[in-house]
C-alpha positions, 0 to 999 in steps of 0.5 A: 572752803578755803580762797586759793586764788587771789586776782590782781586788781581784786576789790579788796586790794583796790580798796586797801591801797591808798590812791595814786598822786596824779601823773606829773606833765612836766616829763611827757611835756619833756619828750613831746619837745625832744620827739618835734626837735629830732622829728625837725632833724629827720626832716632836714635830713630828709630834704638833702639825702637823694633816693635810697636805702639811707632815704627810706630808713630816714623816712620810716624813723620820720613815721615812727616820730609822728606816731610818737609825737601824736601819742605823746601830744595825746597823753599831755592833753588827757592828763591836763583834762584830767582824763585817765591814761590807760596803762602803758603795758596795753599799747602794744602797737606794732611800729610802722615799717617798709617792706 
């Protein structure tokens, strides 16, 4: 009988491939300092801008940060552990919005 379906990830792939060098931090370290910069921004915003449409599109960019922020500050803390970070392909989270 003859194989003719190979499945990505077989063990036979795994086993051929070299292992993978660790992720570096320095990037995520790079988006985790521009998310709190433009997060400090928004709020500032925040503070000035009176109720309103421009207020509430603030306020919803200001909750995607701190998801952001929080999963960004995740990732850094797993990788200086040396814990594995799952693929990024499976987080395919909704982000927040108003209704």
């Amino acid at each position: 009988m003859q194989k003719v379906i190979e499945l990505r990830g077989a063990k036979s792939e795994a086993a051929s491939e070299p292992a993978a060098a660790p992720p570096s931090i320095e990037p995520i370290l790079a988006v985790v300092d521009s998310l709190s910069r433009t997060l400090d921004c928004i709020k500032t915003m925040c503070a000035t801008e009176p109720n309103g449409p421009i207020r509430d599109k603030l306020e919803t960019e200001r909750a995607n940060l701190v998801i952001g922020l929080f999963v960004a500050r995740v990732a850094a803390m797993r990788l200086s552990s040396g814990e594995p970070i799952p693929d990024s392909a499976s987080s395919n989270l909704p982000i927040a919005s108003r209704r």
